[in-house]
Residue, then its C-alpha position, 0 to 999 in steps of 0.5 A: x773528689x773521685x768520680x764515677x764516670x758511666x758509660x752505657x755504651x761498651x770500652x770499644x764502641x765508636x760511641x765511647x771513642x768519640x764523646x767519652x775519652x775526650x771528656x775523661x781527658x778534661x776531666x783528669x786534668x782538673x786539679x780537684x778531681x783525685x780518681x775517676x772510675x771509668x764504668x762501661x757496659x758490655x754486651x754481646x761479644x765484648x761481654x765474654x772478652x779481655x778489655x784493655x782501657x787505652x792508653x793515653x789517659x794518666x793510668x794512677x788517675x783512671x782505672x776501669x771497670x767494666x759492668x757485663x750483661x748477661x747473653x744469650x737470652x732475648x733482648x727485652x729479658x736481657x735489658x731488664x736484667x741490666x737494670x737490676x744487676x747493675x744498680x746493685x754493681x755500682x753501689x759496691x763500686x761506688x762503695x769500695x771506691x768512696x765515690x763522691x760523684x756519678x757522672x752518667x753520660x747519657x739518659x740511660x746511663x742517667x737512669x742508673x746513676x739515679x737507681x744508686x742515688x736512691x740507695x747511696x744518695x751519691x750525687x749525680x750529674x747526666x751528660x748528653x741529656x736527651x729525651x731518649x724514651x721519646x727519641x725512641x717512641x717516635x722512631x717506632x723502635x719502642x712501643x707505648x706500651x714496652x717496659x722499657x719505654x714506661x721506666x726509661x720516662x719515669x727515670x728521665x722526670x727523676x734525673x730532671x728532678x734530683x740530678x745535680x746538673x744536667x748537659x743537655x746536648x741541643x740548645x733547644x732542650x736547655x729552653x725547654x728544661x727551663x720551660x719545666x721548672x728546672x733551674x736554669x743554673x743546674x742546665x748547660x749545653x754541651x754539644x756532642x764534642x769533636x776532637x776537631x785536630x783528630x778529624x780535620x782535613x787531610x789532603x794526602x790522606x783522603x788522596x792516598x784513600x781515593x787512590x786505593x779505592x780507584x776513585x778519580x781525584x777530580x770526582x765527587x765523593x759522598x760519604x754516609x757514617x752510621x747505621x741504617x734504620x732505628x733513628x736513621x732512614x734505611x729504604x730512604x737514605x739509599x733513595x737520598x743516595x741515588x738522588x745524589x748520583x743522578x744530581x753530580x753524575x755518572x762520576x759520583x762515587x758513595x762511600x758508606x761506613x756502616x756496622x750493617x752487614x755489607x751485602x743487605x747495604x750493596x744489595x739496597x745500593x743496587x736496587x737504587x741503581x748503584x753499580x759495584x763500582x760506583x760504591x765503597x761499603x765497609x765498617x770502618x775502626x773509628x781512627x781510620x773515619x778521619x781518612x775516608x772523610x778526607x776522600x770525600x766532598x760533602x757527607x750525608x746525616x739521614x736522620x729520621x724527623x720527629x719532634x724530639x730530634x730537636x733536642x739531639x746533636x748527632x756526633x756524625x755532623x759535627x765530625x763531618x764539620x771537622x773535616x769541612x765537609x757540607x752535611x746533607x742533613x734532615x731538616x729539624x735535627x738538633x741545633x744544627x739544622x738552625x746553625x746550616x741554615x743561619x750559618x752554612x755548614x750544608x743543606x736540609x731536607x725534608x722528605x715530606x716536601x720532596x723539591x727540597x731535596x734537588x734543592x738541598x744537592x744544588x745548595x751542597x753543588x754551589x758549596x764545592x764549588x767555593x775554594x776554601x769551603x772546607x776552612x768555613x765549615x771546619x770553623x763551625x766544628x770549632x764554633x760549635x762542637x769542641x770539648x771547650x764547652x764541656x769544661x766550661x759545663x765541668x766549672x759550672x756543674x762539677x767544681x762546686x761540688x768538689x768544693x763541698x768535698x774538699 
């Protein structure tokens, strides 16, 4: 069988990294799976640049092909350019590589897959399905009236309604798929997965990290991964983080690794309060997160509540998890907020109720103050987050219709 295997994210985005290779290396060691084409999407920088796929991967089994937005025009001009070019850019992939399956990771990428079904017929599966047009409305990124909002809604009710199988990520958006009519055989979770090995904890390292930095070795450490704003708090987060601080005291000391410019984030740490010192603000390569989560105590997801954050998995937690760390997360957010509070793992807060944030730090406080905390949160990530459940969804889903193939 040889797969089309879409990425809507570009060959170097940390996104990429994290939940597309570990899939891809499952994937090529399938017996019945022949070739697979890795197909990213290009913006900005990377669209104009050399791309080299990483090495790793079996190079006779994968080859790589990237899909180059056009630049310098506006950003809703550029988006709907993507989704008429591209279609068209596949089916000849598709074509020239007698491509027998799409693999679509992501509802965006899901609605590409679905624009070459119609043409080509090809069959398609989406992982990570989420409700992303509602993710993005209820995040006040889109509006109800924004083209990409209205497509992105009718390509979602198309991949319910002709893809082969769906993975979504939340346990709560197989239930509700199922409340759809769509066949519960056609559904299965799969978390956002974590290569757990890659992110466990290191003493040494997360040792060698506090030295560099001057942080004391007896001093607690937050950590924050991500952007701010879009789905993420921004003014929020750094009020989360100064309610930290004034909770473990004048020796907390923040890590942020943040692809937002450096001097907005040190400039919103010190409206909080935050001294030069007390912070350390960077944009980290994606090999080097591990490291940094070893320096820390407890890491923070501040992610912005809404109804449909029910049905997401946040790689950031399930990273943290790997590396033992309690998450401080919103209350309401995918399957984990259930799994912290059924199993540990963290705290949740909910800004709308504000005691619950003292009552979120004493919980994350009496968790650090448990020896072997990070062994018991380590075996959530485990639980919960290896590509273990991505294979038993690829026998599911995926060798069936490689058996039509054969």
């Amino acid at each position: 069988m040889n797969l089309l295997f879409l990425s809507y994210w570009g060959l170097e985005d940390p996104l990429t990294i994290s939940t597309v290779f570990p899939h891809l290396r499952l994937l090529q060691q399938l017996p019945e799976v022949k070739h697979i084409l890795l197909v990213t999407i290009e913006r900005g920088a990377s669209a104009t640049k050399e791309l080299q796929f990483a090495p790793g991967f079996a190079v006779d089994k994968i080859t790589f092909s990237p899909l180059r937005s056009r630049q310098n025009q506006p950003l809703l001009l550029n988006k709907i350019d993507d989704f008429v070019r591209f279609p068209n850019e596949l089916i000849q992939l598709v074509q020239r590589h007698a491509i027998e399956v799409i693999i679509g990771r992501g509802a965006p990428a899901g609605a590409l897959a679905y624009l070459v079904w119609k043409k080509t017929r090809t069959p398609f599966l989406v992982e990570s399905f989420e409700p992303h047009a509602d993710y993005m409305l209820e995040s006040g990124v889109w509006k109800g009236y924004d083209p990409r909002y209205l497509f992105q809604r009718y390509w979602e009710k198309k991949q319910k309604q002709l893809a082969v199988g769906l993975m979504p990520v939340a346990e709560n958006y197989r239930r509700k798929l199922i409340q759809e009519g769509i066949p519960a055989g056609n559904i299965v979770t799969v978390p956002c997965s974590v290569n757990v090995t890659d992110f466990s904890y290191d003493s040494a390292s997360g040792q060698r990290v506090r030295a560099r930095l001057g942080i004391a070795a007896d001093a607690p450490v937050g950590i924050y991964v991500g952007k701010f704003g879009d789905i993420y708090y921004d003014a929020e987060a750094f009020d989360l983080f100064r309610d930290a601080a004034a909770f473990f005291g004048p020796q907390f000391r923040l890590l942020v690794l943040t692809p937002n410019p450096e001097a907005e984030v040190r400039a919103k740490l010190t409206k909080v309060g935050f001294t030069a010192e007390q912070v350390f603000v960077t944009k980290a390569p994606h090999a080097e997160v591990p490291n940094y989560l070893s320096a820390a105590d407890f890491a923070f997801a501040t992610i912005k509540p809404a109804e449909c954050r029910r049905f997401c998995s946040p790689i950031k937690v399930g990273e943290y998890w790997a590396a033992g760390l309690p998450v401080l997360l919103t209350e309401g957010v995918g399957d984990d907020s259930d799994i912290i509070k059924q199993e540990g793992g963290g705290a949740t807060f909910n800004l709308d109720n504000p005691a619950t944030v003292p009552a979120a730090l004493e919980r994350i406080g009496a968790l650090l103050q448990q020896p072997d905390y990070r062994e018991a949160i380590r075996a959530l990530a485990i639980r919960h987050r290896t590509v273990a459940r991505a294979a038993e969804a690829y026998q599911q889903l995926l060798l069936p219709l490689a058996a039509q193939h054969a």
